[in-house]
C-alpha positions as CSV (number, residue, x, y, z in Angstrom):
1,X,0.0,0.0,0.0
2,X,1.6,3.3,-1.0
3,X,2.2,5.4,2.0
4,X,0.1,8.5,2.6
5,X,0.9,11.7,0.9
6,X,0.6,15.1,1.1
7,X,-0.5,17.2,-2.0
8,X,0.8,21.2,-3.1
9,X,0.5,23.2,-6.2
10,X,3.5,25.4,-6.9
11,X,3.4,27.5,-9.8
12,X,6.3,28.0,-12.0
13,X,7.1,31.8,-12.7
14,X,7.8,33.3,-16.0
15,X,11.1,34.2,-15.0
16,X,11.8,30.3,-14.6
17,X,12.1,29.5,-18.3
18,X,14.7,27.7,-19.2
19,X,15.5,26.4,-15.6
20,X,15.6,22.6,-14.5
21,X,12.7,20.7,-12.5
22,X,15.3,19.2,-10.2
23,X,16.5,22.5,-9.2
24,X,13.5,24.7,-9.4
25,X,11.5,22.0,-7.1
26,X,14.7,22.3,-4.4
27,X,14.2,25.8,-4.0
28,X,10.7,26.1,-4.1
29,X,10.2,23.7,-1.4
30,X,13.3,24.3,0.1
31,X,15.4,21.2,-0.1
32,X,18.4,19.5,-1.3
33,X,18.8,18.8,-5.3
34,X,19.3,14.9,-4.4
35,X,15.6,15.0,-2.6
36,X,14.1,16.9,-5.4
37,X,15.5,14.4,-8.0
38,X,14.1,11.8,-5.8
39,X,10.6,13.0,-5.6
40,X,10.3,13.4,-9.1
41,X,12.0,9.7,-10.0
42,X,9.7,8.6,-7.5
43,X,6.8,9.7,-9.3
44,X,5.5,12.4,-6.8
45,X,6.0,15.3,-9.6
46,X,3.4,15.3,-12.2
47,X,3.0,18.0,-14.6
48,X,-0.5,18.0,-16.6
49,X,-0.7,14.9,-15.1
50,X,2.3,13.2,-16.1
51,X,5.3,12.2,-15.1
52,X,8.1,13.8,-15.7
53,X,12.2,13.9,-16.1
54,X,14.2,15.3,-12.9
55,X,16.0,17.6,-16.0
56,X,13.2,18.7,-18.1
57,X,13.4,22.3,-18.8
58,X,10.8,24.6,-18.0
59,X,8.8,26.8,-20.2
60,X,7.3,29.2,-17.4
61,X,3.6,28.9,-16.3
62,X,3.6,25.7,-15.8
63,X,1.7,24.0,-12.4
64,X,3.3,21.3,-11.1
65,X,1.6,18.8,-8.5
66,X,3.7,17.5,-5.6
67,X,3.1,14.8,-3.7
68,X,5.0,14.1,-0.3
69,X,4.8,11.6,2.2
70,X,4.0,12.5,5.2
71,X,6.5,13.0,7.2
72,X,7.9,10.4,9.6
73,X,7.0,10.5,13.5
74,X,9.6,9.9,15.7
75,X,9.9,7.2,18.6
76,X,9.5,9.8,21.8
77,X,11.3,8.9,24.4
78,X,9.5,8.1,27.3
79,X,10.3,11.1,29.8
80,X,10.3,14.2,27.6
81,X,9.9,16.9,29.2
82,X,7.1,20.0,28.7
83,X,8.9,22.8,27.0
84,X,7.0,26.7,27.9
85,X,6.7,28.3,24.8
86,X,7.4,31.7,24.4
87,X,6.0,32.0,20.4
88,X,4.7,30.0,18.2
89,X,2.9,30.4,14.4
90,X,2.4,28.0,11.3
91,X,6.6,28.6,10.5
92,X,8.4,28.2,13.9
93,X,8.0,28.4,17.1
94,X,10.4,29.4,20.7
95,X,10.5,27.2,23.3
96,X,12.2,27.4,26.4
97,X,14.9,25.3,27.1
98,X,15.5,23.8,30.5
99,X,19.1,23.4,31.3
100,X,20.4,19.5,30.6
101,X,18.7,18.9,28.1
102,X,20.2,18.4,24.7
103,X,19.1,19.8,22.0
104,X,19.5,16.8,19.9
105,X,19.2,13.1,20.9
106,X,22.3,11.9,21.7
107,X,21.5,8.2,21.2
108,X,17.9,6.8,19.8
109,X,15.3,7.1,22.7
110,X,17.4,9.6,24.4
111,X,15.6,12.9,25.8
112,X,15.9,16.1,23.7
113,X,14.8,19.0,23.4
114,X,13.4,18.3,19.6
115,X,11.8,15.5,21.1
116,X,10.5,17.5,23.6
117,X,8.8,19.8,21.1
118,X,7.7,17.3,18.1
119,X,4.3,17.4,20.8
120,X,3.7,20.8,19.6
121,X,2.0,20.5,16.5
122,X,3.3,19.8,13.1
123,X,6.7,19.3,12.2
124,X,7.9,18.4,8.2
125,X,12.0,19.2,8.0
126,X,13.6,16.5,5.7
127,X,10.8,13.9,5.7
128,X,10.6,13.5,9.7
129,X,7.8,15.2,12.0
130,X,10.4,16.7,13.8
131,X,11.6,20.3,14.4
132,X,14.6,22.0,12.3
133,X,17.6,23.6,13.9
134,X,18.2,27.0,12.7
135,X,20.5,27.3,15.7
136,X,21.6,25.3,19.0
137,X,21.9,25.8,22.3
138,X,24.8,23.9,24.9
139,X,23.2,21.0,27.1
140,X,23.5,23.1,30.0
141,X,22.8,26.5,28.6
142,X,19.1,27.1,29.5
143,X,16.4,29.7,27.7
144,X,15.4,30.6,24.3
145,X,15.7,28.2,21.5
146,X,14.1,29.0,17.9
147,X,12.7,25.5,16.1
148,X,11.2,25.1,12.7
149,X,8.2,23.5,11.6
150,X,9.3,23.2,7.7
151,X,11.8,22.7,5.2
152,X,11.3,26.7,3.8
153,X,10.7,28.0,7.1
154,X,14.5,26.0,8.2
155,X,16.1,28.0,5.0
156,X,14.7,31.5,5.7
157,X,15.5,31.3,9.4
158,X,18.8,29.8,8.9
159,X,19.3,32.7,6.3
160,X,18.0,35.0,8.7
161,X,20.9,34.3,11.0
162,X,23.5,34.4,8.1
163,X,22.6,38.1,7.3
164,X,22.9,38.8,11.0
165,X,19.4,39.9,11.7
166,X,18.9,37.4,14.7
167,X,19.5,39.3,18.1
168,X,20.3,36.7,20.7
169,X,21.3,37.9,24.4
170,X,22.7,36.2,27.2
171,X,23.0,36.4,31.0
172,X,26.0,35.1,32.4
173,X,27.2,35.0,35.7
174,X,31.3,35.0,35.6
175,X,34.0,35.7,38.2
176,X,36.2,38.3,38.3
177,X,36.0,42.1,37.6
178,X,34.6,42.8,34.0
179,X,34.4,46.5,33.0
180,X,31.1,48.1,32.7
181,X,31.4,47.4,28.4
182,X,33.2,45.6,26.3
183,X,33.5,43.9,23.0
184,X,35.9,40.9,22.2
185,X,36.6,40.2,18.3
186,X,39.1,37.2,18.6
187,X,40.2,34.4,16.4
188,X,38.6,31.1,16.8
189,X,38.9,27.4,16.4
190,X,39.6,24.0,18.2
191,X,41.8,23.5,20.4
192,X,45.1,21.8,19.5
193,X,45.7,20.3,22.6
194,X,42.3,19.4,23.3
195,X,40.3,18.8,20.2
196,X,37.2,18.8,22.3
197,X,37.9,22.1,23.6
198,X,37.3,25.6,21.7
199,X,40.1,28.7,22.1
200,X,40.7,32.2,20.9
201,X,44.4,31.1,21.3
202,X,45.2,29.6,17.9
203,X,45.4,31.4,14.2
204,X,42.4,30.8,12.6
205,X,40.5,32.8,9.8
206,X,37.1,32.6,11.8
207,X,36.5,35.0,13.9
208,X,33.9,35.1,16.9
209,X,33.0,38.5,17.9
210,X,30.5,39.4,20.9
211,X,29.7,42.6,23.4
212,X,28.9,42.8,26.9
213,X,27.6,44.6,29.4
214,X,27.5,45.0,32.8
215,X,24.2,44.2,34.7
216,X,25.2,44.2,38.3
217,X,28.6,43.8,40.3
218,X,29.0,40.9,42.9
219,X,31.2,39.5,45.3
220,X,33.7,38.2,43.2
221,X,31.8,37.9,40.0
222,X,29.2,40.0,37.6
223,X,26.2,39.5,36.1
224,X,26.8,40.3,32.3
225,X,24.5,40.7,29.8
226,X,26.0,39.6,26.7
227,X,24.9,40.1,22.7
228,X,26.2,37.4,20.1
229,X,27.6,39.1,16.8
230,X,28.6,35.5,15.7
231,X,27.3,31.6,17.1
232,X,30.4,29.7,17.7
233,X,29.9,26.8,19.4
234,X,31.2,26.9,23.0
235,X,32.1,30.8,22.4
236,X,30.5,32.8,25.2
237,X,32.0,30.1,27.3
238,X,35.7,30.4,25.6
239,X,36.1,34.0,24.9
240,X,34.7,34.7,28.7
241,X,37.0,32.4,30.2
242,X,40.1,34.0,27.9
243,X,39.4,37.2,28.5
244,X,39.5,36.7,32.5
245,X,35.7,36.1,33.5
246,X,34.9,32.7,33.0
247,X,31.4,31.8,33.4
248,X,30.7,30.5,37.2
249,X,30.0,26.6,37.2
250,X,31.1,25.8,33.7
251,X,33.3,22.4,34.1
252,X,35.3,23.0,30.8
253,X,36.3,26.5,30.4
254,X,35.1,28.3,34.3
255,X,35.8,28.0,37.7
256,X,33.0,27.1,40.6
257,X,31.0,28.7,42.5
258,X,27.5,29.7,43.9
259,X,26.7,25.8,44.6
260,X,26.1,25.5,40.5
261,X,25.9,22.1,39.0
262,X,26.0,23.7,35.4
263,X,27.5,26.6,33.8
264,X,25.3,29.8,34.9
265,X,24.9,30.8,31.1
266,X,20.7,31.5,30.3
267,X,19.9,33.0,26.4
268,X,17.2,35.3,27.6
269,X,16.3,37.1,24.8
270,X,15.8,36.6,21.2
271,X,14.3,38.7,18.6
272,X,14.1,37.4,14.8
273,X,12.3,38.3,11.8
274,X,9.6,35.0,11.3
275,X,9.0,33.6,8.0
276,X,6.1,35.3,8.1
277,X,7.5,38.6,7.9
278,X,6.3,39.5,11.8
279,X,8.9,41.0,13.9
280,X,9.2,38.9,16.7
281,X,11.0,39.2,20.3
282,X,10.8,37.0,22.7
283,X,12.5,36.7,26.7
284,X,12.8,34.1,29.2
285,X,13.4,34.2,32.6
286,X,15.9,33.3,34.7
287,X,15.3,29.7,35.5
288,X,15.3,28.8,39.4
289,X,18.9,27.3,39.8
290,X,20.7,30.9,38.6
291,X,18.1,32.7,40.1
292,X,19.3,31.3,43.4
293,X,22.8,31.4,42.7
294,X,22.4,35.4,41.8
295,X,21.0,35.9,45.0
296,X,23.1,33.9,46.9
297,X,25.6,36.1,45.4
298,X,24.3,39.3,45.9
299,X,23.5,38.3,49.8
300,X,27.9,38.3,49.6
301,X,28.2,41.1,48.4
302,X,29.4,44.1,50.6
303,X,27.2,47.2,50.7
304,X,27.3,49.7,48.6
């Protein structure tokens, strides 16, 4: 029995002529050449109700009928957690992110945080009813994460972030003494001692670049607010660290403190433009573990 599909119409635009099937069908849906050439030698891409070559040429005007399958549900694992959500519409949605949970499964039936979410409504990203990544977040870095619900959606967001028109803010506890503002613009890459490590220490072409501010002084540590010019992984983390503030309770890069089991990194704030073409910004609030640790740190403090 053939498996249950899902049908669209896309019309093909004047401007089209003379472009192939293969390739006009990946960007109108938003998906790699191979998958397009694989719906079509599937038969799922009829014109006028036929079949059709992955390189015919288009004349323009055309309507072409797809036919998907629907997309694959996942095996949830058994414990997933209820994510809050902080937005939500037919292209993507925000959820936030407890810390220790993984963004991604890190073994089949493992707890995730697209696990977590593939409850929300529909998913479609690559065949599977789960959400797309347009970005990530660390295990133990808690607050807002951004999610797809389909391939197009995926592209725009993930183009979104490219053009630098995603504004994503941190809170981050860190020892030390930090000035009131900075801005650190630093090579990046893995560390050659330590290929599981990240460092600012090496010559590398990429750069990571971020700014910070200074929300209130503590005992031995501030509370920064920190903006993301680029999303390296581990980079708050590494350039903090280098730069003399590592992030309190961070096991790789910081140093201890507060009684924190987890590095006292939250993304609080995101504001995106949605598929849609809505402006949207979205915060979430301090979770209860570095809510307590901030206090416990400001009860330290000395006055004044």
């Amino acid at each position: 029995m053939r498996p249950q599909t899902e049908r669209e119409i896309l019309h093909v635009p004047r401007e089209a002529a003379g472009e192939r099937l293969d390739r006009f069908l990946a960007a109108a849906l938003a998906v790699k050449v191979e998958q397009a050439r694989t719906l079509v030698s599937q038969g799922r891409i009829r014109i006028r109700g036929r079949t059709c070559s992955p390189h015919r040429k288009l004349f323009g005007g055309e309507v072409v009928e797809v036919a998907r399958p629907v997309p694959r549900a996942p095996t949830p694992a058994p414990d997933e957690p209820a994510l809050p959500v902080l937005y939500d519409d037919g292209d993507c949605l925000v959820v936030d992110k407890p810390p220790g949970l993984a963004v991604e499964p890190a073994r089949p039936g493992a707890r995730s945080a697209v696990g977590a979410a593939s409850r929300l409504g529909r998913f479609d990203v690559a065949g599977r009813a789960l959400p797309g990544l347009p970005h990530r977040l660390d295990r133990d870095t808690s607050g807002c994460l951004l999610l797809a619900r389909h391939d197009r959606a995926l592209a725009a967001l993930r183009a979104a972030f490219e053009a630098g028109l995603v504004e994503k803010t941190y809170l981050a506890l860190v020892a030390g003494a930090p000035p009131e503002t900075g801005r650190l613009d630093t090579p990046y890459g893995r560390d050659p001692a330590d290929p599981r490590r990240f460092t600012t220490r090496v010559a590398s072409a990429r750069r990571a670049r971020l700014e910070f501010a200074l929300r209130e002084r503590l005992r031995g540590g501030a509370l920064l607010e920190v903006r993301l010019d680029t999303g390296r992984t581990h980079q708050i983390r590494v350039q903090l660290a280098e730069a003399g503030f590592p992030v309190l309770g961070d096991a790789i890069y910081g140093t201890p403190g507060a009684g924190l089991t987890r590095q006292a990194l939250h993304a609080s704030r995101l504001a995106f433009p949605a598929p849609s073409g809505a402006a949207v910004s979205v915060e979430a609030a301090l979770p209860d573990d570095l809510a307590r640790a901030l206090l416990a740190l400001r009860r330290s403090a000395p006055d004044g």
